[in-house]
C-alpha positions in Angstrom: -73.2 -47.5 79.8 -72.7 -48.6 76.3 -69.4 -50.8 75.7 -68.1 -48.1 72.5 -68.7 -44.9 75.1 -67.4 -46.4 77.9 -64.2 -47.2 76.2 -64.2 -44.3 73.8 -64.0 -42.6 77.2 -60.9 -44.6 78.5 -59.0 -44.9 75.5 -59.6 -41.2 74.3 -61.1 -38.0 76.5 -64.4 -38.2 75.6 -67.2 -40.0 73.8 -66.6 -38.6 70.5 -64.6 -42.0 69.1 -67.8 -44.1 69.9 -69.4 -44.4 67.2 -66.1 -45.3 65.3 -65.4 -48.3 68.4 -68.8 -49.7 67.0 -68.4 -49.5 63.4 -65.0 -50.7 63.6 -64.9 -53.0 66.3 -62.4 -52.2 68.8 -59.6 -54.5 67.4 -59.5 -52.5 63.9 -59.7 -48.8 65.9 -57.2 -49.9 67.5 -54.7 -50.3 64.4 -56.1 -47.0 63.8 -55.3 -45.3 66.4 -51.7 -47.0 66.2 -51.4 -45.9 62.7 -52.4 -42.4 63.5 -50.2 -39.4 61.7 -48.5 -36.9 64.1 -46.8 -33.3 63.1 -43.6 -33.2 64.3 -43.0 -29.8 62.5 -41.3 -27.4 65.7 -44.6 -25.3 67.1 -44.1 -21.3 65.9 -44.3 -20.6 69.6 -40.8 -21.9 70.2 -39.2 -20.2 67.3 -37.1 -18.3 69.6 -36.6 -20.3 72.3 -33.0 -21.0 72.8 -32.2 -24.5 71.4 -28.8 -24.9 71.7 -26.4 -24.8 74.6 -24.9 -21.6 72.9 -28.6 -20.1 72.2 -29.1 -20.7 76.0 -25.9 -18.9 77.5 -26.7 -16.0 75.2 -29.6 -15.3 76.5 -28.6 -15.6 79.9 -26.1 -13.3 79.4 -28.1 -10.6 77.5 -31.0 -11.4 80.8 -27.6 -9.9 82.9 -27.2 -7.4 81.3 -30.9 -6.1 80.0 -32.6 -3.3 82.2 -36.3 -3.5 84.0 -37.9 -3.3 80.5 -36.3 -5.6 78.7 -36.5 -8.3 81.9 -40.1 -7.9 81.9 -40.6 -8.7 77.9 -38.4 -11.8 78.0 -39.9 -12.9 81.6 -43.3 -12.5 79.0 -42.3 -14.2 76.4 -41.7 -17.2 78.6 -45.2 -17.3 80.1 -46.7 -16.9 77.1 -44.7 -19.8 75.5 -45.5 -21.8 78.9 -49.4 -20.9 77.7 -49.2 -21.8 74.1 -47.1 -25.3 75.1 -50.2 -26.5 77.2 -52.6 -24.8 74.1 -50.8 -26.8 71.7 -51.4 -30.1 73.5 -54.5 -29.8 75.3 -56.0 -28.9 71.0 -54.4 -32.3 70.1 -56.4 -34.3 72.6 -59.2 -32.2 71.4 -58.9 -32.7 67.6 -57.1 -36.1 66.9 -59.3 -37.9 65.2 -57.6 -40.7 67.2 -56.6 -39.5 70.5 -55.1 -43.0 72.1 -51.7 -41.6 71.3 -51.9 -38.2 73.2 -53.8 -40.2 75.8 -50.7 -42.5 76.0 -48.2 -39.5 75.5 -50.3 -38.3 78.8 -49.7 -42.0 80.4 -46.0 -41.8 79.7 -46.1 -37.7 80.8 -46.9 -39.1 84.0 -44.5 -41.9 84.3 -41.4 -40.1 82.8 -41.8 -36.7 85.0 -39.8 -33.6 84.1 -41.4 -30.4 85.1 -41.3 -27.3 83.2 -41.3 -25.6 86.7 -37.8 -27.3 87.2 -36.2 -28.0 83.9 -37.2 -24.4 82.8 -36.5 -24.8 79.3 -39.4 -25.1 76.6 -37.7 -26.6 74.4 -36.2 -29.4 76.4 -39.5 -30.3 77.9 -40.9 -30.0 74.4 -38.0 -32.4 73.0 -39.3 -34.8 75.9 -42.8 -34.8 75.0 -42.0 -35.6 71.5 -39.8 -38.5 72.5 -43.2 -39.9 74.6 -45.1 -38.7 71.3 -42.7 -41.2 68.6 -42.5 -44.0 71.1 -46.3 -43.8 72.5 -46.4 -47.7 71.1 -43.4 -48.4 70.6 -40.9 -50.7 73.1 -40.3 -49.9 76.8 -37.1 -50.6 77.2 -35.9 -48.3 74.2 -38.1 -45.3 75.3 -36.9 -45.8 79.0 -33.2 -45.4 77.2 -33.7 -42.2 74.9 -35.5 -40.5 78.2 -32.7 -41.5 80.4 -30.7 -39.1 78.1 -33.1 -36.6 77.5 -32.1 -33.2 78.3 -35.3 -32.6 80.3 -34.9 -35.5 82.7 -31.0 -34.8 83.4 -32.2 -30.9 83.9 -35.4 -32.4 86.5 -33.7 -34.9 88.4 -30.0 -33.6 89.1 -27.7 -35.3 86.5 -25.9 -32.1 86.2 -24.3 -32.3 89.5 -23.4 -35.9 89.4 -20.0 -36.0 88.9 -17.2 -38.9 89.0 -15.7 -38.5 93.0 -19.1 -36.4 94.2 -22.2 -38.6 93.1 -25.9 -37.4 92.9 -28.3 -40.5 93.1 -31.5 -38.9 92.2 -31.6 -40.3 88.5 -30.3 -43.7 89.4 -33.0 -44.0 92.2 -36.2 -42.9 90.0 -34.7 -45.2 87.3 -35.3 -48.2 89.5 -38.1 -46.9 92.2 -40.4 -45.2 89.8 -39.8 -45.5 85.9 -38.8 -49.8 85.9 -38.8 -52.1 88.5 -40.3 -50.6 91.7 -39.4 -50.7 95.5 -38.2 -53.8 97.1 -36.7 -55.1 93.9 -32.9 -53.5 94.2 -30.3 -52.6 96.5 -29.0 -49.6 97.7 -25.9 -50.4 96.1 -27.6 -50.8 92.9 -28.4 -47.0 93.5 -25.5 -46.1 94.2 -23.5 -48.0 91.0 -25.9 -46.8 88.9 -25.3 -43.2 89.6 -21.8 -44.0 88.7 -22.7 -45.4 85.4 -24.5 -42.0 84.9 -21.9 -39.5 86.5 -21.0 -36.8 83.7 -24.0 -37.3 81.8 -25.1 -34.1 81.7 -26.9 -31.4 78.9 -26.5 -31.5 75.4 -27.8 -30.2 72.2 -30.1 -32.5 71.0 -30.0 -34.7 74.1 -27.7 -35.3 77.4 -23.5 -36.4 76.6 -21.4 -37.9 79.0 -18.3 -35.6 79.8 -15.3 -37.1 79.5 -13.5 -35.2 82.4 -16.2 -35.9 85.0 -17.8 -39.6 83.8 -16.4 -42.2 85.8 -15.0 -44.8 83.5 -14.6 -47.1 86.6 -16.2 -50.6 87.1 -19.4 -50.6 88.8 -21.3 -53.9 90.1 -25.1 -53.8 89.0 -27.6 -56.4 89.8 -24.2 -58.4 90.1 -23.1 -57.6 86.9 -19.5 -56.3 86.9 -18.6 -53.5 84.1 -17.9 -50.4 83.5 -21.4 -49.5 82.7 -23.1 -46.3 81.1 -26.9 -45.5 80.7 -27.8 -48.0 77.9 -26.1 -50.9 80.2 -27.8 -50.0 82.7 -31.1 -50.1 81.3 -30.4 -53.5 79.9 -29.7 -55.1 82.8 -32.8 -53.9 84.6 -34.3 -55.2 81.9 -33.1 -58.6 82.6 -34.7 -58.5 85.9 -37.5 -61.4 86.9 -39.7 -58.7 88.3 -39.3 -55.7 85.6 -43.1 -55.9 83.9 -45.2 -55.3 86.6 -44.9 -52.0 87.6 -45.7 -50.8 84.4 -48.7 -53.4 83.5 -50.1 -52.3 86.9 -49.4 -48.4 86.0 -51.3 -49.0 82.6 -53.8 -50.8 84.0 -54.6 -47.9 86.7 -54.4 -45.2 83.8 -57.0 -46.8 81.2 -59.1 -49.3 83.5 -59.2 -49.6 87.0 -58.3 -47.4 90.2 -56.7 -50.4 92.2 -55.8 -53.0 89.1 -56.5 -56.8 90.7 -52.6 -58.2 91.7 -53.4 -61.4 89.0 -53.8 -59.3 86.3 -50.9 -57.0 86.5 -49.0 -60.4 87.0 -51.0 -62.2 84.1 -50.7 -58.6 81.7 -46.5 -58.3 82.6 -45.7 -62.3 82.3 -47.0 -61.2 78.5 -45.1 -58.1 78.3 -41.9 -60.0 78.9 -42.9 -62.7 76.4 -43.2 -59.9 73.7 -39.5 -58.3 74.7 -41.5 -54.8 76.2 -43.0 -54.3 73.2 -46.0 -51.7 74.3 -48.5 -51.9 71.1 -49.0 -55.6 71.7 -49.6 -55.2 75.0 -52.2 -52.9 74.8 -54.3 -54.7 72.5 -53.9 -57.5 74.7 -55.2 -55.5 77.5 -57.9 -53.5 75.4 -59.4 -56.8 73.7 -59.6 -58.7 76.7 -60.9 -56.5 79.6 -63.5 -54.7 76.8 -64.7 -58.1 77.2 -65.9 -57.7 80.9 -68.2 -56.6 82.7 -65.8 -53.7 84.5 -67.3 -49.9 84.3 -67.7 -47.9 87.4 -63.6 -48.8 88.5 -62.0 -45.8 88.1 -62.4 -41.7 88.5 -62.7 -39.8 85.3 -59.3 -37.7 85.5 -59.9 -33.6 85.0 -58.7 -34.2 81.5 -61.8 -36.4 80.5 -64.2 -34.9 83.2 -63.8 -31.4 81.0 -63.4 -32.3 77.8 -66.5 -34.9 77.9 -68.7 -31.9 78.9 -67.9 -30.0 76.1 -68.5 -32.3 74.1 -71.4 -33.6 75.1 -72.6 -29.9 75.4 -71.0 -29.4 71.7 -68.8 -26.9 72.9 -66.2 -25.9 70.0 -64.7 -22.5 71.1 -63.8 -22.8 74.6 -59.8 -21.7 74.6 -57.3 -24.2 75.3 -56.1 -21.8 77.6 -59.0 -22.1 79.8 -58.7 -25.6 80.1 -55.3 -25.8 81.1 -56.2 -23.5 83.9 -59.1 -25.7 84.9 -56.8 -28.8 85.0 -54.2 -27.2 87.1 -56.8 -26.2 89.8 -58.1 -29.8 89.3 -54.8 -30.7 90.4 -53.7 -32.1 87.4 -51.0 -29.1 85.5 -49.9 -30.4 82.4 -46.0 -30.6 82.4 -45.8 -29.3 86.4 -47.0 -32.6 88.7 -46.1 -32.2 92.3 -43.2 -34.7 92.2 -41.3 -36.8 90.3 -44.2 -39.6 91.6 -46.8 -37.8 89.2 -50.4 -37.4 89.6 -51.6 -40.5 91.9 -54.8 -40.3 90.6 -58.1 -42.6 91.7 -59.3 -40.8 95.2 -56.8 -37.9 94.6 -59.4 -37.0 91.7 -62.5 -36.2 93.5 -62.1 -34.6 96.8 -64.6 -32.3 98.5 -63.1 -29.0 96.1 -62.7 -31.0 93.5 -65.9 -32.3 93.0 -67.4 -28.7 94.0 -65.4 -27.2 91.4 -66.8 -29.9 88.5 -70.3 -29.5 89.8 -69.8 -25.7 89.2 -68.2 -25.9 86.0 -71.2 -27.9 84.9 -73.9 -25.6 86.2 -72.0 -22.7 84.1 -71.7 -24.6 81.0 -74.9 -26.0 80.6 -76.5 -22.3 82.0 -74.4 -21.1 78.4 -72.1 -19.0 80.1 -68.5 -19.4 79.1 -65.4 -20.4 81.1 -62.7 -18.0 81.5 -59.9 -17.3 84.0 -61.5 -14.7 86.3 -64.5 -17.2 86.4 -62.3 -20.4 87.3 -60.1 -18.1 90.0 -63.9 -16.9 91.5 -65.4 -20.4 91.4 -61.9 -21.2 93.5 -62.7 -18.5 95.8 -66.4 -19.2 96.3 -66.8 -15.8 95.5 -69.7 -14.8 93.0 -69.4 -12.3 90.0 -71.3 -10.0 88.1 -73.9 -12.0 85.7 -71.7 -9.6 82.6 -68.3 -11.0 83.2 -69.9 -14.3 81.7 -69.7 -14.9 78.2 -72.9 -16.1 76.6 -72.5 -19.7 74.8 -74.4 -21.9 72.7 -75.2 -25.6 73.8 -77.2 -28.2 73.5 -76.7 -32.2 73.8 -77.7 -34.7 71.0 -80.6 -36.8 71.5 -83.2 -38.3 69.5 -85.5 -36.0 68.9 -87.9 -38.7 67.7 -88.0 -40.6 71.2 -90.2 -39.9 74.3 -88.9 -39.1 78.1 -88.2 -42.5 78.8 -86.1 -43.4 75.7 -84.2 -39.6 75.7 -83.3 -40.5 79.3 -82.0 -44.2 78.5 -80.3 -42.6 75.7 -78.4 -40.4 77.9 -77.8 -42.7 80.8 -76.4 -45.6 78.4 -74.1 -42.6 76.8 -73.1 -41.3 80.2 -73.6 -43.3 83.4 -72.1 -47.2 84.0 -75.0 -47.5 86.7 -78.8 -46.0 87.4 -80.3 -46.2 90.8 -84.0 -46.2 91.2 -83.7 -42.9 92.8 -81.8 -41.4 90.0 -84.4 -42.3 87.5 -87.1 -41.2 89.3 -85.3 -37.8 89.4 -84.5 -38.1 86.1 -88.3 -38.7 84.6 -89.3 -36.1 86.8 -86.8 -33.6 84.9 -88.3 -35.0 82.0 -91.6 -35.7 82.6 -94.3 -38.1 80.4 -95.3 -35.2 78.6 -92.2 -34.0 77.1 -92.5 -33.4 73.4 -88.8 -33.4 72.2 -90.0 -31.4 69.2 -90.9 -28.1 71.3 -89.0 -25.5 70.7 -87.5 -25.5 74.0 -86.7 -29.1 74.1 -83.4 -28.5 73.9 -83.5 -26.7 77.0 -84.9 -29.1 79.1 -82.7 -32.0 77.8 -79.5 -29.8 78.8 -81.5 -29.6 82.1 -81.0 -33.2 82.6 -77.7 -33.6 81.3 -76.6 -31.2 84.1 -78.5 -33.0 86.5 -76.8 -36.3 85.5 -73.5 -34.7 85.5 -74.1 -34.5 89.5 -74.5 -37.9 90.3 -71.6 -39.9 91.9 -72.2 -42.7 88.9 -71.1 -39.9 86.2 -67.4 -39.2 87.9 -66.7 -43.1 87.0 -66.2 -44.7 84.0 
């Protein structure tokens, strides 16, 4: 596989940015992607979601008192704002002329979890995802801060019932265990102190306040620092830990690179994180530059995200819904905005088991047969159940190649684009898909080379990247 798709693939969703990788070198796409604008306009699908604490009481009270009717139309209106949230983001991985910031919104997503299913309020998760949006490259140690008071992650892990004299630990333990320093690297006490420091932090408007009759102004000992600490404090002094780089250099590294990162590398990547005070855009060119220069496809899973969005590219697909795709990723096991727990997706393995990779295989053979995706298809393919040939949706695809080549260069073209490894067996297969006689300016050549693509989309060496 060519260096500019390979990584096009790892630092965006699909090989679309590979051409610019080449003509830019990677160090100058990177400052681009950096650089890259972002709307931060409200979405019209939240216009009348409840924003406020007062917005949010109303409606609960006017849910009290509506009838059957008027339940069902606001129980409606949710869904469908639930729908158009995941639209809205999946069509910004899919347009972005530089996706490495969604992709790293998606990083953090998974690092920071706060489920719709539990915070239940668009808005707040929304206010979330913008906060991974505007920090995306910004410094750890400040996003891990304006997160910590987020409304979302109060709502998702429990803040609202920890209270000065009847203390809930869940937020101080993911602060340490998951989102900075790791197992094995504080004590229970820490835990303990720390939900302290965080008692009567609970929902605001804009963002979680402490509340003055239930914080507990108290000194607390953390990491053997004696104060009487609140969020911010707290998050500095984790920060002053020996150990606090490498859970995220190793998360990182897993995300963009490789399945199981090599132990000296998360060590040699966080040693340099620390050196530049958290800062995340240095360390990402620092990882980018430097491991584009090895010789390391084939070490991790594509995620459902890149798996689907590849094909349509590669297949030129433009009008699939966003909606569609969002259903595919949840039954891929990977729900925007609703992991399993507050661990997130564990991806490598979790990625490709026996359903799984049944369910890509079938997606391909629809795609590249021209018959659309759509929910009753997914929910069918789910069921191993087959359906009428007219619930499918005729599409148009095809899959660039050079038309002026011959079997042999079409099929190097596409395994260079698409596969980090050829066996002989595969490219025997492959030239007998495309055989010596292929003229790529028949009229049905596009046919055949679709034919190939979907073949190629079965091997095991096309799920890695």
């Amino acid at each position: 596989m060519k260096k500019s798709s390979l990584w096009s693939l790892r630092l965006g969703f699909s090989g679309k940015q590979a051409s610019k990788i080449e003509k830019l070198g990677l160090e100058k796409f990177l400052k681009q992607s950096y650089n890259s604008k972002f709307d931060t306009s409200l979405p019209s699908f939240l216009d009348d979601d409840p924003k406020t604490l007062l917005e949010l009481k109303e409606l609960r009270e006017s849910i009290k008192m509506a009838d059957s009717e008027a339940k069902k139309k606001i129980l409606k209106k949710e869904v469908y704002s639930a729908v158009e949230f995941r639209k809205w983001w999946i069509s910004k991985m899919r347009n972005d002329e530089f996706p490495l910031r969604e992709n790293m919104v998606c990083f953090w997503h998974n690092h920071f979890v706060s489920t719709s299913q539990k915070v239940k309020i668009n808005y707040w998760i929304y206010q979330h995802n913008m906060i991974l949006r505007e920090n995306a490259f910004g410094n750890f140690k400040e996003l891990t801060k304006q997160i910590l008071k987020s409304n979302a992650m109060v709502r998702y892990l429990d803040n609202g019932d920890n209270k000065k004299g009847k203390v809930n630990e869940n937020l101080s333990r993911e602060l340490l265990e998951l989102f900075t320093i790791g197992i094995g690297n504080y004590t229970e006490d820490d835990i303990k102190n720390g939900a302290k420091a965080l008692a009567g932090l609970n929902v605001g408007d804009e963002g979680a306040v402490y509340r003055k009759n239930i914080e507990d102004n108290s000194d607390k000992i953390y990491f053997r620092k004696t104060g009487n600490w609140k969020s911010d404090d707290l998050v500095d002094i984790i920060f002053e830990q020996k150990n606090i780089p490498y859970l995220i250099t190793r998360k990182i590294l897993k995300w963009f690179v490789y399945d199981n990162p090599p132990e000296d590398l998360v060590v040699y990547y966080g040693d340099y994180f620390r050196k530049e005070k958290f800062e995340i855009q240095p360390l990402l060119t620092k990882i980018f530059t430097e491991e584009f220069k090895k010789e390391n496809s084939g070490n991790k899973i594509k995620d459902p995200l890149v798996y689907i969005l590849q094909l349509c590219d590669e297949l030129e697909i433009k009008d699939l819904d966003d909606a569609v795709i969002a259903v595919f990723l949840r039954q891929q096991g990977m729900d925007l905005y609703n992991q399993v727990n507050v661990k997130g997706w564990d991806g490598g393995n979790s990625w490709l088991t026996s359903q799984i990779y049944l369910q890509r295989n079938n997606t391909a053979d629809l795609l590249c047969s021209g018959k659309s995706l759509n929910r009753r298809v997914l929910k069918t393919m789910t069921n191993g159940v087959e359906k009428e040939k007219s619930e499918y949706e005729k599409i148009d695809v095809k899959v660039a190649f050079d038309s002026d080549g011959n079997n042999k260069t079409i099929i190097s073209e596409l395994s260079e684009r698409l596969l980090f490894n050829v066996s002989d067996s595969a490219q025997k297969d492959m030239e007998n898909l495309l055989k010596y006689d292929f003229d790529p300016k028949d009229p049905h050549a596009d046919f055949a080379v679709v034919r190939l693509f979907n073949y190629i989309t079965k091997l095991p060496e096309y799920q890695l990247i």
